[in-house]
C-alpha positions in Angstrom: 82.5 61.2 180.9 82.6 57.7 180.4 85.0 57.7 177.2 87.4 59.9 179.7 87.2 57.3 182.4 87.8 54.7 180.3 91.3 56.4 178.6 89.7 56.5 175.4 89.7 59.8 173.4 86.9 61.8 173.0 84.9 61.4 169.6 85.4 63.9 167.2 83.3 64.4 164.3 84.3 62.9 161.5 85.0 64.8 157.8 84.8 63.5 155.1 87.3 65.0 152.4 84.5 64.5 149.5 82.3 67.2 151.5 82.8 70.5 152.1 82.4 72.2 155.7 80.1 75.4 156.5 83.0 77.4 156.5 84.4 76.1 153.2 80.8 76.6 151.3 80.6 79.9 152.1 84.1 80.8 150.8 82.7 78.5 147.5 79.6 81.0 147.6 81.7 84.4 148.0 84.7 83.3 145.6 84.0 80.6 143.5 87.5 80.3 141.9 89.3 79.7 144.9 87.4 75.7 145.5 90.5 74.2 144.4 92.8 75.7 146.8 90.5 75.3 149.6 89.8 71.4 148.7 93.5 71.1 148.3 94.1 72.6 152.0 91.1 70.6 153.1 92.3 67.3 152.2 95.7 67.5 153.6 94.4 68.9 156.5 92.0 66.4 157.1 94.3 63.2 155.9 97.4 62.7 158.8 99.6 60.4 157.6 98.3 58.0 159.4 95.1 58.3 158.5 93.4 59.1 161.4 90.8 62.4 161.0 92.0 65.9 161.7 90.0 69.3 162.1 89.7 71.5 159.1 91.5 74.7 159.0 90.0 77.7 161.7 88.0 80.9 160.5 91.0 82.6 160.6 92.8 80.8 158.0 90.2 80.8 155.9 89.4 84.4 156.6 93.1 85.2 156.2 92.9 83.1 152.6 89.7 84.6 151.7 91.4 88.0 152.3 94.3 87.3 150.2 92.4 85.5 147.5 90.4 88.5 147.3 93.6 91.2 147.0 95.3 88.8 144.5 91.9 88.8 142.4 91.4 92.3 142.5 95.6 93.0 141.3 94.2 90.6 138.6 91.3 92.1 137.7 93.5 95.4 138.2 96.0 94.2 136.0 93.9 92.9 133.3 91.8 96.1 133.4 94.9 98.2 132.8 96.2 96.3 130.2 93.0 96.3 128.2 93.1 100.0 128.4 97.1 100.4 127.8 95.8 97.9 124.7 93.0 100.2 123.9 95.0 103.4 124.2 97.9 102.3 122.1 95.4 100.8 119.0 93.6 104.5 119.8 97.1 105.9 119.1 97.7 103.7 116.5 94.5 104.7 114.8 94.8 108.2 115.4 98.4 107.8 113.5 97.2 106.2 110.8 94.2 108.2 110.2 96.6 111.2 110.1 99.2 109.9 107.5 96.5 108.6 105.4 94.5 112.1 105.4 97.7 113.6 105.1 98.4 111.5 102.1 94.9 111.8 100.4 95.4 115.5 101.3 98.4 115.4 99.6 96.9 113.4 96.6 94.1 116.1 96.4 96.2 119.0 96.1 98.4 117.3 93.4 95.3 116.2 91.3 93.8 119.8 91.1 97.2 121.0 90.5 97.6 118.6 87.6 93.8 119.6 86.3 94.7 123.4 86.6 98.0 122.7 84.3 95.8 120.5 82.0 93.1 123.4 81.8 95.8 125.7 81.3 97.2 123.5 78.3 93.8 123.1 76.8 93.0 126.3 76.9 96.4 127.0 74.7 96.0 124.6 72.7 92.3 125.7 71.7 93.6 129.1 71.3 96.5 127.8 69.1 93.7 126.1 67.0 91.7 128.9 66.7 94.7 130.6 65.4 95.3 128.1 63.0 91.8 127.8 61.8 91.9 131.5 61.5 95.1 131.2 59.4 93.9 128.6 57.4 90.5 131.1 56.4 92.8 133.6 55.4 95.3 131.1 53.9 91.8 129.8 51.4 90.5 133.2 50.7 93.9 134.9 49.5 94.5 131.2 47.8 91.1 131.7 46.2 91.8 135.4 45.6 95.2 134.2 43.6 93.2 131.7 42.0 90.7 133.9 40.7 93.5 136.2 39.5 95.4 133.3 37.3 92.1 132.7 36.1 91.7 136.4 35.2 94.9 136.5 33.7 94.8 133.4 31.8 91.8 134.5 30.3 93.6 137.6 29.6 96.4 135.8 27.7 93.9 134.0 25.9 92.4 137.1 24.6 95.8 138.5 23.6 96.9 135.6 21.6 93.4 135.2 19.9 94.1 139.0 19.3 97.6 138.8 18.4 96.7 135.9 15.5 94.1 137.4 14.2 96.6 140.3 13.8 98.9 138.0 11.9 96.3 136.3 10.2 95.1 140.0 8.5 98.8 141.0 8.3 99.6 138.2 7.0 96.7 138.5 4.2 97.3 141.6 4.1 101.1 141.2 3.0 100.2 138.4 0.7 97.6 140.6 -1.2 100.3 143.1 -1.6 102.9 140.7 -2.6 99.7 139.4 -4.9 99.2 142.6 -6.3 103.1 143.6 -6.8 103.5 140.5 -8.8 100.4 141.2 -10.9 102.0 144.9 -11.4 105.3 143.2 -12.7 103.5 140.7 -14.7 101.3 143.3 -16.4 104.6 145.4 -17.2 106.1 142.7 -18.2 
């Protein structure tokens, strides 16, 4: 009553802009990414420009900026929530594409590996029949060789035989002529 009388006005309590008030820690406590903007608010609140002390912001204003912090954190967290799963969908997506053109391609690669072992089966298989024919050939090819050898042989022996025969034939007919030449000229010699 005394600071009334006197024309003086009444003391109000201090701040200090280093400290926060009740109201301020318990917004630090519920939210603790929103000190800065409080502090912020705080201090200009606090600090007229002429320096003398002013009160803090009301409940209200911080209720009202608690509120809002709170619906622009949960948009973030919203926003960031979607995105990771737009993110995950599309690399799900992405997968799933891939995984399909690759299967698709080693399907692909299958199918035109056995095809290509069927067509080399197939050729092996006609070319070991072709050999087989040839080796066949080539056994009949030796034994009727062989058979014509043995029949050159046959008649070369043959041959052999004949002319053996056919100068022992000239050798007797040829003695045989000379004796009667040898005894015509002793005929005529003795007549004579």
């Amino acid at each position: 009553m005394a600071s009334k009388i006197k024309g003086r006005p009444p003391k109000q309590p201090k701040v200090t802009p280093a400290l926060p008030s009740d109201d301020s820690q318990q917004l630090h406590e519920n939210n603790p990414g929103n000190n800065l903007a409080l502090e912020t608010c705080g201090e200009s609140s606090s600090s007229h420009g002429t320096g003398g002390p002013k009160p803090g912001p009301s409940k209200k204003t911080l209720n009202e900026r608690k509120r809002k912090y709170g619906v622009s954190v949960n948009k973030t967290v919203q926003n960031i929530e979607w995105n990771v799963d737009h993110f995950l969908k599309v690399q799900h997506e992405r997968r799933q594409e891939l995984y399909k053109d690759y299967s698709h391609q080693f399907l692909t690669l299958v199918m035109m590996w056995n095809i290509d072992v069927d067509q080399i089966k197939k050729q092996a298989g006609k070319l070991s029949d072709i050999l087989d024919e040839q080796q066949k050939l080539f056994q009949q090819f030796q034994s009727i060789h062989m058979q014509k050898i043995e029949e050159f042989k046959e008649l070369c022996d043959r041959h052999l035989k004949n002319l053996q025969a056919i100068k022992c034939c000239r050798r007797k007919a040829i003695i045989e002529e000379a004796r009667k030449l040898m005894d015509y000229l002793e005929k005529t010699v003795t007549e004579e």
